[in-house]
C-alpha positions as CSV (number, residue, x, y, z in Angstrom):
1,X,0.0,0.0,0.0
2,X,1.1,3.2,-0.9
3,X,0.0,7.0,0.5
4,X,0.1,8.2,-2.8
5,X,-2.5,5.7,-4.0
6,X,-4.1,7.1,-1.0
7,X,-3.9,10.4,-1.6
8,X,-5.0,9.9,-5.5
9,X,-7.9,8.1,-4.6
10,X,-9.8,10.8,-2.3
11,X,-8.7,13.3,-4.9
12,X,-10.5,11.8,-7.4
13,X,-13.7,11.3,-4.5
14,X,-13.7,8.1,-4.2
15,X,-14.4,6.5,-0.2
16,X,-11.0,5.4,1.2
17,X,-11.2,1.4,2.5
18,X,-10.7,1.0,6.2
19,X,-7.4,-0.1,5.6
20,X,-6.0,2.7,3.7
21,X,-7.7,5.1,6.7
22,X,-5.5,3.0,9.4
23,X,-2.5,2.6,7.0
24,X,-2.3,6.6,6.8
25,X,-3.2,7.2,10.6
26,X,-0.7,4.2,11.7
27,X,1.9,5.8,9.1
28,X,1.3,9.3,10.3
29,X,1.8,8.9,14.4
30,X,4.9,6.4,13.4
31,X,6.8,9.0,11.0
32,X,6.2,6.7,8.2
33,X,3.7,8.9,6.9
34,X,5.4,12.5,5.7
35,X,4.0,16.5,6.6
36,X,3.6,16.6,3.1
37,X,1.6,14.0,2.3
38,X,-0.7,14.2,5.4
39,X,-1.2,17.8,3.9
40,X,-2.2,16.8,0.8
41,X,-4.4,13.9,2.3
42,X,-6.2,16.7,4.5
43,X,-6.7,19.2,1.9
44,X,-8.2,16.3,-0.5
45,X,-11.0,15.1,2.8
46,X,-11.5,19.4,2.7
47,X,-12.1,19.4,-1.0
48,X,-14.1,15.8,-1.6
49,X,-15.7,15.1,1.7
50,X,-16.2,11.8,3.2
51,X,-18.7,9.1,4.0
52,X,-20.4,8.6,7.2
53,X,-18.5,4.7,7.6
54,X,-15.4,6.8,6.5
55,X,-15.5,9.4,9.2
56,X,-16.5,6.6,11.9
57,X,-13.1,4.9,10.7
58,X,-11.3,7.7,10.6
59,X,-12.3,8.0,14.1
60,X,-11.9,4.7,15.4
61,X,-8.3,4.9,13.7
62,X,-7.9,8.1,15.9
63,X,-8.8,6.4,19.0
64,X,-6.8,3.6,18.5
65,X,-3.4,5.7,18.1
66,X,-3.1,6.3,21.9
67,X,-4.1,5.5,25.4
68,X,-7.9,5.2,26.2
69,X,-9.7,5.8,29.6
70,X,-11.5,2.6,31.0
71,X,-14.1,3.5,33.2
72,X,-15.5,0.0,33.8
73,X,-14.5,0.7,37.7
74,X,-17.1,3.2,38.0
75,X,-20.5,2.2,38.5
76,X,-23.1,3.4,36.4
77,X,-23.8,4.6,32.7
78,X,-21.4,7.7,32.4
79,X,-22.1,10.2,29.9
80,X,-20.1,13.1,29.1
81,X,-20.8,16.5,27.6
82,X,-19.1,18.1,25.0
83,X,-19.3,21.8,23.7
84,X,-17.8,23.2,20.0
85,X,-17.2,26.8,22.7
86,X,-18.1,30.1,23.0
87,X,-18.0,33.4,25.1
88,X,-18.6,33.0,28.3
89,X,-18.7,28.6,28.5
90,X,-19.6,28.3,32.0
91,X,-21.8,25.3,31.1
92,X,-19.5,22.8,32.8
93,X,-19.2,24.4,36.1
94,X,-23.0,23.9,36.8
95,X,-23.5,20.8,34.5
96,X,-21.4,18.4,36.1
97,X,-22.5,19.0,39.8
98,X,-26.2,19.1,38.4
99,X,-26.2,16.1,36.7
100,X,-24.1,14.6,39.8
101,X,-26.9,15.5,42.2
102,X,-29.0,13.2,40.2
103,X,-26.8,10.2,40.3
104,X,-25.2,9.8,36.7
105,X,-21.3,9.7,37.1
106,X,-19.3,12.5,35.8
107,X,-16.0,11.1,35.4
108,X,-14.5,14.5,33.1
109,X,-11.4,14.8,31.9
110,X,-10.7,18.7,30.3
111,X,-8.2,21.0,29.5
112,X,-7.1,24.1,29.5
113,X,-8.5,26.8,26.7
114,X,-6.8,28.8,24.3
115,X,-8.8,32.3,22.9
116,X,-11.4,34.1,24.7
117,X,-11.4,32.8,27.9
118,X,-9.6,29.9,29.7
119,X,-10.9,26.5,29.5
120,X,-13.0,24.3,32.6
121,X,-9.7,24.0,34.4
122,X,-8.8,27.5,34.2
123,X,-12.0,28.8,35.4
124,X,-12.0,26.0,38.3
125,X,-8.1,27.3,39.0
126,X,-9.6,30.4,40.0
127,X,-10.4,28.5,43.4
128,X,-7.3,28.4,45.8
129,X,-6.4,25.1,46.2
130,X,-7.9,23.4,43.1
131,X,-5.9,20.9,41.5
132,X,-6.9,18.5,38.5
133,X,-3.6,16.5,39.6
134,X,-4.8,13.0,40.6
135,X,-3.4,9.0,40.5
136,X,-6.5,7.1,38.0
137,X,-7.5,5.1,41.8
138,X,-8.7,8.8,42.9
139,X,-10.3,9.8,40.4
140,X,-12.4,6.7,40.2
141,X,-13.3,6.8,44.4
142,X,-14.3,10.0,43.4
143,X,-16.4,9.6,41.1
144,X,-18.0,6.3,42.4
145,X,-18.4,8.3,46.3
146,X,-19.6,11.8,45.0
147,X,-20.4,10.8,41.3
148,X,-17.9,13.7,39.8
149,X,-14.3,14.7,39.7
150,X,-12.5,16.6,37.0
151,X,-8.7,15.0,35.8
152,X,-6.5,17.2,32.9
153,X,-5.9,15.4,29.5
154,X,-3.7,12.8,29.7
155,X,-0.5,13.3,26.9
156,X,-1.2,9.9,25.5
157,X,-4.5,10.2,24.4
158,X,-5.1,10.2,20.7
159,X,-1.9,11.6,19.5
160,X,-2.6,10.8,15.9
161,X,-5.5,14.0,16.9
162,X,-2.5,16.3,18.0
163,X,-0.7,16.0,15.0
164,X,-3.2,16.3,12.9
165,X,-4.7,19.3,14.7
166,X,-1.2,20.5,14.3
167,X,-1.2,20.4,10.6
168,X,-4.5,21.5,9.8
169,X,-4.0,24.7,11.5
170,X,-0.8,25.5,8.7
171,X,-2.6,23.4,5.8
172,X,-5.9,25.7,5.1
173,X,-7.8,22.2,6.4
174,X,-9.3,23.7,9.6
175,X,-12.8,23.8,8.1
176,X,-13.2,20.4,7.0
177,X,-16.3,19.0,8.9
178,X,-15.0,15.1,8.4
179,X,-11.5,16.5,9.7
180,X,-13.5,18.2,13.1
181,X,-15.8,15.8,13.8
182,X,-13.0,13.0,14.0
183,X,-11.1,15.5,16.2
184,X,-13.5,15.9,18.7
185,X,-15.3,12.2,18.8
186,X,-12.1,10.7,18.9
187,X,-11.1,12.4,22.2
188,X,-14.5,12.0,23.8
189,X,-14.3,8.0,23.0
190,X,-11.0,7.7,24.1
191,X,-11.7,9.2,27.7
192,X,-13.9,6.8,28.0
193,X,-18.1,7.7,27.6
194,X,-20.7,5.5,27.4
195,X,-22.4,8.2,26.1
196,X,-22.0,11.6,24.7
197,X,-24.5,15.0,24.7
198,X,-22.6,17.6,22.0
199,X,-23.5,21.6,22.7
200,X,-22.5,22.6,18.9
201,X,-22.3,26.5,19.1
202,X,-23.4,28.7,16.4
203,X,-22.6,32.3,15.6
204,X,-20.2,35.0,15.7
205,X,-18.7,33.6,19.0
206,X,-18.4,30.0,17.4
207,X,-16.2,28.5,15.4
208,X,-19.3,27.1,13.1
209,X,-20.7,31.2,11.8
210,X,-23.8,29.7,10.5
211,X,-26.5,26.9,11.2
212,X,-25.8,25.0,8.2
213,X,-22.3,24.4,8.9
214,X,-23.6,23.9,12.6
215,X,-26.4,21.1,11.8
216,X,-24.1,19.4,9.2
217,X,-21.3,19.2,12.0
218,X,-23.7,17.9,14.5
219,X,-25.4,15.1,12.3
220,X,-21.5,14.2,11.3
221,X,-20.8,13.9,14.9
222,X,-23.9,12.1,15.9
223,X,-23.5,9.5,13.3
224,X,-19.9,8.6,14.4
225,X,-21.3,8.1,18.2
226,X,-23.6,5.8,16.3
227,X,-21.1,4.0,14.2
228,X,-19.0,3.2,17.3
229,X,-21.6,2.1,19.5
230,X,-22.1,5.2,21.8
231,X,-25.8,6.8,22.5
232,X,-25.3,10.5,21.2
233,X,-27.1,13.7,20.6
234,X,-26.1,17.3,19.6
235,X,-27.9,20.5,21.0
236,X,-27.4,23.6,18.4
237,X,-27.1,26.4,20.3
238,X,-27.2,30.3,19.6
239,X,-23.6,31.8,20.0
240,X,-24.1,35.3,18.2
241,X,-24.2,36.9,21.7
242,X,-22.2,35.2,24.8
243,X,-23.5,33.2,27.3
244,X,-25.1,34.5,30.3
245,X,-23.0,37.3,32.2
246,X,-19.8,36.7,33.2
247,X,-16.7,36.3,30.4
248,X,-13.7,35.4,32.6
249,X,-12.7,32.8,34.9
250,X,-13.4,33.8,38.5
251,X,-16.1,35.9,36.7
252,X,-17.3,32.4,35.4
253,X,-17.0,30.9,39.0
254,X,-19.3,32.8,40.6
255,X,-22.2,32.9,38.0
256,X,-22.0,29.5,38.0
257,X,-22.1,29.7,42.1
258,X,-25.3,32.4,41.5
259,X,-26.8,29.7,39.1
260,X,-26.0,26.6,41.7
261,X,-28.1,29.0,44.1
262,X,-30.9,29.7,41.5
263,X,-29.7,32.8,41.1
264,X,-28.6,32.8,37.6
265,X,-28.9,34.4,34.4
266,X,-31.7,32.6,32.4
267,X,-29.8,31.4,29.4
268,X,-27.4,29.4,30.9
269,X,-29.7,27.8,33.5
270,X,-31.9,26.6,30.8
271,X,-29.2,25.2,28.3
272,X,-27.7,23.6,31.4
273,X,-31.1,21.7,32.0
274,X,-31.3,21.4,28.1
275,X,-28.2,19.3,28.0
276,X,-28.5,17.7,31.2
277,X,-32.1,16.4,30.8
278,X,-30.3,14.7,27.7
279,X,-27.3,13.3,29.7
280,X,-29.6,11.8,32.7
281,X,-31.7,10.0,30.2
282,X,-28.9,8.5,28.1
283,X,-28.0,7.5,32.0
284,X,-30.9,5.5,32.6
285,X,-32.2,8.0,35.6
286,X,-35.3,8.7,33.9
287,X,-37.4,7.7,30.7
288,X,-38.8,10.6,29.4
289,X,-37.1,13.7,28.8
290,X,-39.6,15.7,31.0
291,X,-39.2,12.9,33.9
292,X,-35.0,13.8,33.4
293,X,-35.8,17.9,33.7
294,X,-37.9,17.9,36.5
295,X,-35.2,15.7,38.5
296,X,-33.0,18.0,38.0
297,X,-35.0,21.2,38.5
298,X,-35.5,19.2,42.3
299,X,-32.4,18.8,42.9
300,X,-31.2,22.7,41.9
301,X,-34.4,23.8,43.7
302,X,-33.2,21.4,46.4
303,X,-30.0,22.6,46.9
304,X,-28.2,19.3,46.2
305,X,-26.4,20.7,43.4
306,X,-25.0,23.3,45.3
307,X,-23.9,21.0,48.0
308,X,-22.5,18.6,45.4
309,X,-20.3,21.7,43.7
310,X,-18.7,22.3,47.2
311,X,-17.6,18.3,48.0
312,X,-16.6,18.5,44.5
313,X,-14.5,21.4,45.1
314,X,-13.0,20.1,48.4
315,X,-12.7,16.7,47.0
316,X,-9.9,18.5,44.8
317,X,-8.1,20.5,47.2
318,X,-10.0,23.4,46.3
319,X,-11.5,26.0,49.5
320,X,-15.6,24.5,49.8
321,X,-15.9,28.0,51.5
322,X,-15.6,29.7,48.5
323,X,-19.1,28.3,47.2
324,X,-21.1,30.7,50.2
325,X,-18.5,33.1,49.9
326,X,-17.7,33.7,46.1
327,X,-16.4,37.4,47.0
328,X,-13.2,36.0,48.4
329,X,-12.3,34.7,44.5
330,X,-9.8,36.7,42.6
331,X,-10.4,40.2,42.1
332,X,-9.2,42.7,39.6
333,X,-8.0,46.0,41.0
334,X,-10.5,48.2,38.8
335,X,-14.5,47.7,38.3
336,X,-15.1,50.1,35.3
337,X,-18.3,50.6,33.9
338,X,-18.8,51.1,30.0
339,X,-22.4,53.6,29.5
340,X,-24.5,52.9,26.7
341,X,-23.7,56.1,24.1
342,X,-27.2,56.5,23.0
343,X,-31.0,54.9,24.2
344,X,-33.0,52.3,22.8
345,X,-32.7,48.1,22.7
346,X,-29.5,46.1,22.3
347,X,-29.7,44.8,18.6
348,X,-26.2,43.1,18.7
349,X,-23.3,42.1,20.3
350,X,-20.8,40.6,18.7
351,X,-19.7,37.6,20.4
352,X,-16.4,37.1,18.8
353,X,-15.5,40.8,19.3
354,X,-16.3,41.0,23.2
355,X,-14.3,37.7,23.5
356,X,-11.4,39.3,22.5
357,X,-11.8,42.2,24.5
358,X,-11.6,39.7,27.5
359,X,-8.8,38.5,26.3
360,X,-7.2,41.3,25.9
361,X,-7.7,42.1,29.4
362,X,-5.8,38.5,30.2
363,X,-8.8,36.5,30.7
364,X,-7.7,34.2,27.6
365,X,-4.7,33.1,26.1
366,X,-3.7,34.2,22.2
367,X,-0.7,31.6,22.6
368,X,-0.5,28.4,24.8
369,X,2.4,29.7,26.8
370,X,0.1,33.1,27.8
371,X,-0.6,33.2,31.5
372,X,-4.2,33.7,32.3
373,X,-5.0,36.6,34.7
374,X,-7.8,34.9,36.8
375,X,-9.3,37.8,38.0
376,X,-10.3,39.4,35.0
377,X,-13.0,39.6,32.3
378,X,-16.3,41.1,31.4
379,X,-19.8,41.0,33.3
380,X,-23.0,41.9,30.7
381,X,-25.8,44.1,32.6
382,X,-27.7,44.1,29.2
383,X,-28.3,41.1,26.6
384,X,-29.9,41.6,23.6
385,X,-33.5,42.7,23.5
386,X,-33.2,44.9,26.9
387,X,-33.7,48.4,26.6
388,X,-31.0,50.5,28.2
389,X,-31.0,54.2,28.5
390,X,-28.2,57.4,27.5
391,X,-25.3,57.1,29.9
392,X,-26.8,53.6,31.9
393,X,-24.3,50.7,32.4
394,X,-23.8,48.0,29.7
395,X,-21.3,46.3,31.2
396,X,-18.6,46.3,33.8
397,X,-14.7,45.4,32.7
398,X,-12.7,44.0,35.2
399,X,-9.0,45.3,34.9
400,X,-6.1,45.2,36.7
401,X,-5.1,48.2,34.9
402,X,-7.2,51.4,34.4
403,X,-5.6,52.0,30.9
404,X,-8.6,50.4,29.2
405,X,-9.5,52.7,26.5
406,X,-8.3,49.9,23.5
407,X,-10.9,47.6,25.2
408,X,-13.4,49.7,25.9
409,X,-13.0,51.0,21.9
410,X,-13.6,47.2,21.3
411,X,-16.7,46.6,23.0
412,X,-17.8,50.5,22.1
413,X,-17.9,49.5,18.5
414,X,-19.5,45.6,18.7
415,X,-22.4,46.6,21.1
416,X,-25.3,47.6,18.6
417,X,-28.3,50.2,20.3
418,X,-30.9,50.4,17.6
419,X,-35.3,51.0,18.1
420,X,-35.9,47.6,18.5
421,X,-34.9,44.2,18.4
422,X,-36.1,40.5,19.5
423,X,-34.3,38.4,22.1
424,X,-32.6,35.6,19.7
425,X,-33.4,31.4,20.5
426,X,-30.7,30.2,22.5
427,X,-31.6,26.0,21.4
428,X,-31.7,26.4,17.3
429,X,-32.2,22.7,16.6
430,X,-31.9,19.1,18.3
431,X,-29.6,16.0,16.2
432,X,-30.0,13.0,17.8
């Protein structure tokens, strides 16, 4: 076999064998397999697509490259969540005790995040204390005592993704829905899930812009859980404006506290129970859909939840005070409020464009090696559809410096007053 022939043969559109998909991801992670052809291979999948059975190989091929995560020690169906990103992710933080409270295992494993904001285990870094660093026998009493804990990604896990990643990024191949899909099912199969739920974001603040793309990405996704023999759906969700509030990582923390409480803002408490409704029916907690929501309404209304997030948080090293006493997170030296320059109803705000104003103001990273400023960020006062008057707050930047006229320039001229406008749909569609 030749990568050549390969190469040739999904130039010319035809559906690569499962052995010519595990010959070039074998020959790839062994060196066999040059940059230059794995370019041209990546660029042909961009141009001529690929089956369904195709992408499931590709996948399983992925999977098989590196370590996987066996769970069989934990008791219980364990489904795990997945999201495409956004501006202001602070899905996880309340998902995973939520669906805890309920019973379903959430055995995570989760990195760190490079843009906007940092990633699950930056935002939970915020916490003095909180570690991620764990032996595999901890992480599984954990999990089986208090149904959640939260380990980093371990080095070994699909490398042949990591180099491929790698490449795509310098190729032009970034786009290619077979190429992402893979990317992203590979990793969740590898750590392990019985069963996935996939939040595919859609907007300016997403990496899919528009609802095609979006729905096409889902379906492709959905179909490789299928192939491979894992229950999975994908919630489309609307990314055009960022999620809830807060845009930062202690920022993050303490909506997600506030939202624990029943306290928080309205979009993200109902795509939590959106997604977790999903994950505790796929867990065998409940049969219907409604059945699945209402536990976990009870439990949120309960105050289980809550108490779960704080033995999750001391189960990690983390301070369980700061859950009743979120003021003692970091804090940026300035509060600085930007007024609205004229009257009327927020029309737009462009997700993207406020992301990187928090990242500009250290909440994110532009480069891996960029240190994230914990304390920092962006907290909305107005979402689009709320009126807001001459001169009133639209949001408060978080600084540690009061030099902020670059930023506030950046949010000045992505934050769009017009006469009127409707509050968008945050769930667009439902794949499963």
């Amino acid at each position: 076999m030749r990568m050549v022939d390969i190469i040739t043969k999904k130039r010319d559109g035809l559906a690569l064998s499962p052995e010519e998909i595990r010959f070039f991801i074998d020959g790839y992670v062994n060196g066999s397999v040059p940059d230059y052809q794995a370019s041209a291979l990546a660029m042909a999948i961009y141009f001529k697509d690929m089956t369904d059975p195709e992408i499931a190989e590709l996948t399983r091929a992925m999977v098989s490259s590196g370590e996987t995560v066996d769970l069989s020690a934990i008791a219980g169906i364990k489904v795990d969540k997945h999201s495409t990103g956004g501006v202001g992710d602070t899905t996880t933080l309340v998902l995973a005790p939520l669906v805890a409270a309920v019973g379903v295992p959430v055995a995570k494993m989760s990195g760190r995040g490079l843009g906007f904001t940092g990633g699950t285990i930056d935002k939970l870094e915020s916490i003095a204390g909180f570690s991620v660093e764990m032996n595999g026998k901890q992480f599984v009493n954990h999990v089986n005592r208090d149904r959640i804990a939260v380990i980093g990604q371990s080095g070994d896990l699909v490398p042949a993704d990591k180099k491929l990643y790698a490449l795509r990024d310098v190729s032009g191949s970034v786009e290619s829905i077979p190429l992402i899909a893979s990317s992203i099912m590979s990793k969740k199969i590898a750590a392990g899930a019985d069963a996935i739920v996939l939040e595919v974001t859609c907007g300016s603040g997403a990496f899919m812009k528009n609802e095609e793309d979006a729905v096409r990405l889902a379906e492709t996704m959905v179909q490789i859980g299928k192939h491979v023999g894992r229950k999975t759906a994908a919630v489309i969700t609307d990314m055009d404006q960022p999620l809830g509030f807060a845009i930062g990582n202690a920022l993050e923390v303490k909506e997600a506290i506030d939202t624990l409480q029943g306290h928080g803002p309205d979009d993200l408490k109902e795509l939590v129970l959106e997604l977790g409704s999903r994950m505790v029916l796929f867990a065998g907690k409940a049969e219907r859909l409604d059945e699945a929501r209402q536990l976990l309404e009870q439990v949120l209304e309960q105050g289980k939840a809550f108490d779960t997030f704080r033995q999750f948080i001391k189960n990690q090293g983390g301070d369980p005070s700061i859950a009743n006493h979120p003021e003692h997170l970091p804090k940026a030296k300035y509060q600085l409020r930007l007024p609205a320059q004229s009257s009327g109803v927020v029309a737009e705000m462009k997700a993207d464009q406020i992301g990187l104003a928090a990242m500009l103001l250290g909440a994110g990273r532009a480069t891996k090696e960029d240190t994230i400023n914990h304390a920092t960020g962006i907290v909305l006062h107005k979402k689009v559809g709320d009126s807001v008057a001459r001169g009133e707050a639209l949001l408060t930047i978080h600084s540690d410096s009061e030099h902020i006229d670059q930023v506030a320039r950046q949010l000045n001229q992505n934050i769009m007053i017009a006469d009127h406008a409707d509050k968008p749909v945050l769930i667009r569609r439902i794949i499963q």
